[in-house]
N, C-alpha and C positions, 0 to 999 in steps of 0.2 A: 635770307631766303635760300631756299636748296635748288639745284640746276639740274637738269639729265641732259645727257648727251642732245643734241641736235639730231631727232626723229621724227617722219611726217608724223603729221598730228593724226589722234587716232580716231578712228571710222567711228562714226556714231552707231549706235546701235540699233540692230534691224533685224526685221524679223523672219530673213531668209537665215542669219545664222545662229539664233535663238534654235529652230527647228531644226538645225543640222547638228546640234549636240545632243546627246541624252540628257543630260542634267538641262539644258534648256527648252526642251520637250516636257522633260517631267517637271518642270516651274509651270508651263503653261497648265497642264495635265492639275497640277494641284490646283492653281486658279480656277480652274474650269469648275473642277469640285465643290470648292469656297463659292463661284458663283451659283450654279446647279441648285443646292443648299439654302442661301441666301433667297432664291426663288420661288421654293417649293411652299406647299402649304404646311405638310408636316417637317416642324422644325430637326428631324432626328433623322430623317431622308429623303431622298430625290429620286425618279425616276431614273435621269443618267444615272446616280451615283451607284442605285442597284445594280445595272447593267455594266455599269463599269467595273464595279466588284469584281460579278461572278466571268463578264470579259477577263480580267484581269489575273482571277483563280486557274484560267482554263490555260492561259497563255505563260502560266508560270511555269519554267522547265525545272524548280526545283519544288513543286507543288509535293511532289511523293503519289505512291499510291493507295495508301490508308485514311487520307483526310476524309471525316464527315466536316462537315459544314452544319452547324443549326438544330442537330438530333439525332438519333439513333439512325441510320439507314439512308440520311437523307442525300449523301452524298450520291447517289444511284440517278437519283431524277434532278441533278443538279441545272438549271439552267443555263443553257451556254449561246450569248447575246453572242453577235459577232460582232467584229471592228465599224464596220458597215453600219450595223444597227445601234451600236453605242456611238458614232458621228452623227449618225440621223437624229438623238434623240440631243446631243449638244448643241443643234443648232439651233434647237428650240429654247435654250436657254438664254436670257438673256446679259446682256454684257454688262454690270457694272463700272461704277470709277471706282478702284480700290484704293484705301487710305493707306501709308506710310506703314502702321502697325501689319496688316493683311498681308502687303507685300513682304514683309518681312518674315513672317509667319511661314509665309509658303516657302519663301529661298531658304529656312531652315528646315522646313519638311523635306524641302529637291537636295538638301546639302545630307544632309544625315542620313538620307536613303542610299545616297555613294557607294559603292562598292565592287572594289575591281579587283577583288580577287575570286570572283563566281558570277555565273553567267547573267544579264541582265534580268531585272526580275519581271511580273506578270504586266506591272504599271508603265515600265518601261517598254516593253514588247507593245502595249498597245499604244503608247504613242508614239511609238516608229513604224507603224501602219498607215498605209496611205491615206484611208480615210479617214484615220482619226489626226495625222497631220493635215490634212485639207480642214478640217472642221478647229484645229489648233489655232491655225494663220491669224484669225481676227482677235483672239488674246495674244498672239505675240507680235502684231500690231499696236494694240492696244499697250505694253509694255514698251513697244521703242517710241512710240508719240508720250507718252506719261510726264509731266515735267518731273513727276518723284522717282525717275528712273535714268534722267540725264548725268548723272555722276556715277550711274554705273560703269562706264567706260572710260573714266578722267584718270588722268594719271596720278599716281601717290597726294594723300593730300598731305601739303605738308605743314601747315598750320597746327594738326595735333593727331598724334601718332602715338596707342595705346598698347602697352605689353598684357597678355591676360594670363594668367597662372591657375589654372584648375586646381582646387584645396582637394587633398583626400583623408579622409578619416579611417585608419592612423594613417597621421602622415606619412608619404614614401622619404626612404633616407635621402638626407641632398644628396645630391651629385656632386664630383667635385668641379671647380672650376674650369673652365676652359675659355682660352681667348677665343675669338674668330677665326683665326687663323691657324689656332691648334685643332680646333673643331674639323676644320677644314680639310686640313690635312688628312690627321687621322678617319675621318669617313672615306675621300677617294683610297687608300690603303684598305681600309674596309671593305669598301665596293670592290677591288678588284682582288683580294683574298677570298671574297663570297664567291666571286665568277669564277675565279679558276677552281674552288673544293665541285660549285654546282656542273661542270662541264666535268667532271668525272665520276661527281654520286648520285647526279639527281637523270633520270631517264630524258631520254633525247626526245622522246616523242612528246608534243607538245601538249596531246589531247591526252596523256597520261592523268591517271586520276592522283595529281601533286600539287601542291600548296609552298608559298615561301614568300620570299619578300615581293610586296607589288609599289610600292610606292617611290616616286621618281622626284620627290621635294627637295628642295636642300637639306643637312641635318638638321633635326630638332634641340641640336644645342646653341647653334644661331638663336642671336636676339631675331625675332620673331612680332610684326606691328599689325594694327588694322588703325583706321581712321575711326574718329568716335562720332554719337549719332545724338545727337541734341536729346536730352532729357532721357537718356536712356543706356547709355555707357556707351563702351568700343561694343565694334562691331561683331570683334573676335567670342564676345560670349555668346553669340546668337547663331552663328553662320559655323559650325563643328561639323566634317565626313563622320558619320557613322558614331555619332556623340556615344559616352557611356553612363548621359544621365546626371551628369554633375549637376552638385547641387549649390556648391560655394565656388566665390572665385574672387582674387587679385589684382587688380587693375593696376596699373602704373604707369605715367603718361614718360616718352623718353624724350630726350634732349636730340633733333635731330642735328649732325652736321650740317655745318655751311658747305656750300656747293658740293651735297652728295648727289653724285651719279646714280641714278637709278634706270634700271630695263623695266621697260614695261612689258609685259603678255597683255595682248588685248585680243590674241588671234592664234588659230593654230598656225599659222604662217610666223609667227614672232617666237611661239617654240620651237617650229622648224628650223629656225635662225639659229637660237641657241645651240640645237643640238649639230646642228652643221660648222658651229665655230669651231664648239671642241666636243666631240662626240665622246661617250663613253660607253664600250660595248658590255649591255648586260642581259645578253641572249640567253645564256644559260642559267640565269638566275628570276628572268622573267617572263620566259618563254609561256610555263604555264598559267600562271593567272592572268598573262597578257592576253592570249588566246582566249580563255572562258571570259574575261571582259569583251574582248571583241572581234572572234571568230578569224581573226586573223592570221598565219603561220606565216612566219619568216626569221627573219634578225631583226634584236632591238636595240637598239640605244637610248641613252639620256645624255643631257647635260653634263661634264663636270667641273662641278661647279667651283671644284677648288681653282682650277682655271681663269675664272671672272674676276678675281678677287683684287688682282693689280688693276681691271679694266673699269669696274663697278663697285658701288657701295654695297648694294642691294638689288633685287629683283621684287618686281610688285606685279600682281598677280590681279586683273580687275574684277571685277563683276561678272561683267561679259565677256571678260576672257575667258573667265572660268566657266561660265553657262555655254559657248560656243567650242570649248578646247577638253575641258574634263573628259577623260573616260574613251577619246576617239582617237583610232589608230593612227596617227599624224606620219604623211612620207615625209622620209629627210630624206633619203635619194633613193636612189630606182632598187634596189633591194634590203635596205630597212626603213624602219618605222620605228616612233616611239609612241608613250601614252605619258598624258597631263597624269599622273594619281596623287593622294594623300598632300592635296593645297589647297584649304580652305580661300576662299574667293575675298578679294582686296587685303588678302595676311601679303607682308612684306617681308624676306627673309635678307638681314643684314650683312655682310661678307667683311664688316669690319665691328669692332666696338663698339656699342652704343650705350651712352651714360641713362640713367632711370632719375628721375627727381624724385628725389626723397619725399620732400611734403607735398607728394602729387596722388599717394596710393587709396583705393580704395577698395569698399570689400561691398560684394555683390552674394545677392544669393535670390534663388528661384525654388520653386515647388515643383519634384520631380514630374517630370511630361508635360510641366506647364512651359510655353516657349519664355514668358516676360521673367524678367530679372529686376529686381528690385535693389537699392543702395542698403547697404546695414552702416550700422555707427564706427565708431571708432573700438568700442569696448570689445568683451572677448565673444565666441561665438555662442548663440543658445545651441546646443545639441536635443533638449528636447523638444525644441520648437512649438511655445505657446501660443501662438497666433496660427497654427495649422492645424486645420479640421483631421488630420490622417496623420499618421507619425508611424514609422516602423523601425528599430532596432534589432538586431541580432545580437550583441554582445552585452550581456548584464544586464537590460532593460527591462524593464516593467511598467504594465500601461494598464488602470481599470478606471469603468465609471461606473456610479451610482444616479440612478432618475432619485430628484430633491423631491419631484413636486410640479406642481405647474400652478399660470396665471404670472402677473405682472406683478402684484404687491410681491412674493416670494422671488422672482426674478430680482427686484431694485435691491433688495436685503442681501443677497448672494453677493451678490455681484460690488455690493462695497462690502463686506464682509471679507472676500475671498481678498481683497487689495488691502487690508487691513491687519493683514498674515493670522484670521481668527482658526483657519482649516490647525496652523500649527498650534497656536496658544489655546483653541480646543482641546486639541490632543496631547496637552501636559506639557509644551515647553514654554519657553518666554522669550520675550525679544527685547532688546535694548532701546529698539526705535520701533514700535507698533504702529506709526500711524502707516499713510499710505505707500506704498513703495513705488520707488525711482529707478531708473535703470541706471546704471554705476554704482547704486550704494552698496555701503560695506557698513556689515554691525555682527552681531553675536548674538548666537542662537542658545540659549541655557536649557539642556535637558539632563533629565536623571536616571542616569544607567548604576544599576545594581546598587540602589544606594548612596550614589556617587553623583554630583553633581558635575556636570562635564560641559565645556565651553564648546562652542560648535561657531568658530568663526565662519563667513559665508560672504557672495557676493552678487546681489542682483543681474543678470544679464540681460533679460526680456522684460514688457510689460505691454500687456495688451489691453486694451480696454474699448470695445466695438461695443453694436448695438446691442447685439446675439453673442458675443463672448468678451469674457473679460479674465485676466489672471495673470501670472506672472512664473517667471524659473529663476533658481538661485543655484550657486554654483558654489561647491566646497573649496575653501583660502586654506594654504597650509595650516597647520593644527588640530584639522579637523578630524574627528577619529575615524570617518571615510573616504573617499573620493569620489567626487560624482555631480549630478545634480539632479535638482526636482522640477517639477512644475506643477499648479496648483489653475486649473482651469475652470471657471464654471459658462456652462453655454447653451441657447436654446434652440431647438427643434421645436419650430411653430410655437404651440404654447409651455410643453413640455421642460423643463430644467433640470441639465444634470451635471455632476462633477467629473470633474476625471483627474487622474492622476498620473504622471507619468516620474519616473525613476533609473538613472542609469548609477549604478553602484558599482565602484569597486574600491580592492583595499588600498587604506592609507599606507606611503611610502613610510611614514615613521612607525615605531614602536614607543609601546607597546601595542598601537592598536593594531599595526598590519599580523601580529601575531592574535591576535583576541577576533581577525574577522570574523570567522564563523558562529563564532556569539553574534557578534553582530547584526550578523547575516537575520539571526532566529529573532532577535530584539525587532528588529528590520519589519520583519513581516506581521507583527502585534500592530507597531506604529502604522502602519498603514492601514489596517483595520477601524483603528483610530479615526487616523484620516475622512477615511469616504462618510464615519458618522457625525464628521465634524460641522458641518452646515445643515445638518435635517434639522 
């Protein structure tokens, strides 16, 4: 089992200091909405939520002044509720018991709204209004009684401690390695080469219209943890500042040290700690977005963290630290202050090595702007994604449907058809293994280019087969005279049936074909014609 130092144990969570953070204003604020919604009769809106809205449009200071809203002109007669009347109209709402998935939902809407390098936005502004903090109090009540909300304040768990890796497509080059310690290093030299260039190039005045680093975390080449969540992965793929949408991701559970030291933040009071042990001044490099985050002008400090390193293992970052401490001018003494930025809530940032189990990894993927994250298998990834009603590409991609047809008899025929690989063996080539397809398999695709009989080895990755969609994507194996993959979908809309097809091509690394692409290319676009008439 792991130890931390000997520290009172920490304050249960409550809803005086929920309300005294931003980011735990705007938890309640999104709750309020989720309930609001939940209430009304029209499922698409609520009377608060309207008024919350155009509340929230009015009280945006980076709104501009060109916005329409809704039509030509409209913005002229824009309705503007006040705080007062959008409290009035939440109290009428009634309080739900929010389930596990809900509340999660919302601390990734209040986490990904974060942002401290521009001034709070329209949402935030209204619920640091009086009255809509008075009308707040009974969901942030509501959130510190919750039994699904009492390990938001626990210390590290250390039972199981999950690394996440956001995949991007191309992949970014690795990095090169770095211990803990080298990490370490090298950022406070960083940090205080940034301070001394910004106190001589960047303007003193703090309300200056300048931009530059705002965030006060340890470095991102620290092993980096969250705690995992029963049937649902680490935490870390759920809870992102200011996410960019990813859509895959890495999991790996780590090997924690015996008797690691760990600091908790549960309070701004436990940052002030830090920064009071070993301060490190970064006035002239945070002055500005410090200020547009929190109207604040002075001197700032943070942590440095290369400091803790002989003291601590790690720093853990809770729930409620983070809903109570994000984003808020914290005094560390009588004239400076720091700010919580860029720490996702219960992430752990490690100050020493931490080993990853190899047979622990897993791979996650979601549908963009959907918050759930789903397990994928072990095999390689689908890129054109057959089980997803929406799919966009920018690089080599091609995506068409054909309407088959409608009614049910035509549906059941498609639909074992299309798992049959008939869209191909329609369209002039052959397969080695016709019957239905598997995800992992590998076989040979035989088509006839110019005469020429040509092997098209390939390799299953997807296979979907639901009520309303069913089909599969294969993935080009060396040899292959392209690179890429397909997908072969068929799916209904009410009674309607149609195909679609999606395609990402590019050339083979070998020759001769990567010299022949652009034949190809012209072959390419026949077959697919092919294609879409291969099931009518």
């Amino acid at each position: 089992m792991t130890q931390t130092p000997a520290r009172p144990d920490p304050a249960a969570l409550n809803a005086d200091a929920l309300l005294a953070g931003p980011r735990g204003r705007r938890l309640c604020l999104e709750l309020a909405g989720m309930a609001a919604l939940a209430a009304s009769a029209d499922p698409d809106q609520s009377d608060f939520g309207t008024a919350r809205f155009y509340a929230s449009y009015n009280l945006d200071p980076g709104r501009g002044q060109s916005v329409k809203v809704f039509g030509p002109g409209s913005d002229a007669g824009l309705p503007t509720p006040s705080p007062d009347e959008v409290a009035s109209l939440l109290d009428t709402v009634p309080l739900p018991e929010f389930t596990e998935a809900e509340l999660l939902t919302a601390l990734g809407a209040t986490v990904d709204n974060a942002r401290y390098w521009q001034p709070p936005d329209g949402d935030d502004m209204l619920a640091a209004s009086a009255p809509m903090s008075r009308a707040l109090r009974r969901f942030a009540q509501a959130l510190a009684a919750s039994p699904l909300t009492q390990w938001w304040n626990a210390p590290m768990d250390t039972d199981a401690q999950w690394s996440v890796e956001f995949t991007m497509d191309p992949p970014r080059p690795a990095a090169q390695p770095k211990t803990a310690a080298q990490a370490l290093d090298e950022w406070r030299a960083g940090i205080i080469a940034e301070e001394r260039s910004a106190a001589t190039d960047r303007p003193s005045d703090p309300t200056a219209n300048f931009g530059g680093t705002w965030w006060s975390r340890p470095p991102w080449e620290l092993p980096k943890s969250t705690r995992e969540m029963p049937g649902q992965g680490a935490l870390g793929l759920y809870l992102v500042e200011d996410r960019m949408n990813e859509e895959e991701a890495v999991a790996q559970r780590l090997t924690i040290p015996d008797g690691a030291r760990i600091f908790e933040i549960n309070s701004p009071g436990d940052w002030a700690q830090l920064c009071r042990e070993h301060p490190l001044d970064v006035t002239a490099s945070r002055r500005h977005d410090w200020y547009q985050a929190t109207g604040r002008i002075g001197d700032w400090a943070m942590p440095d963290w290369s400091a803790f390193k002989d003291k601590y293992d790690g720093v853990h970052l809770t729930v409620g630290g983070y809903l109570a401490t994000a984003g808020v001018a914290i005094p560390v003494d009588g004239a400076c202050s720091s700010v919580l930025a860029g720490w996702d809530p219960d992430a752990t940032f490690w100050f020493r090595d931490v080993a990853a189990e190899a047979e622990s990894v897993q791979r996650w993927a979601r549908v963009q702007d959907d918050p759930a994250w789903s397990p994928l298998g072990a095999g390689p990834r689908s890129l054109t994604a057959p089980a997803r009603s929406s799919w966009t590409w920018d690089r080599e991609g091609w995506s068409e449907s054909v309407r088959l047809g409608a009614g049910e008899e035509l549906w059941q025929r498609v639909r074992s058809d299309v798992l049959q690989w008939k869209v191909k063996t329609r369209s002039g080539f052959t397969v080695d293994t016709p019957g239905p397809v598997a995800e992992g398999q590998r076989l040979n695709v035989t088509a006839a280019f110019l005469g020429v009989r040509v092997l098209e080895p390939v390799e299953v990755v997807a296979v979907v087969d639901e009520a309303d969609r069913a089909g599969f994507a294969y993935r080009t194996l060396p040899g292959h005279p392209v690179s890429g993959e397909e997908a072969f979908i068929v799916h209904r809309v009410g009674d309607e049936v149609h195909l679609t097809i999606r395609s990402l091509t590019r050339a083979a690394p070998q020759q001769p074909w990567r010299a022949l692409f652009p034949v190809l290319k012209v072959v390419q676009r026949r077959v697919r014609r092919r294609y879409l008439r291969a099931l009518c």
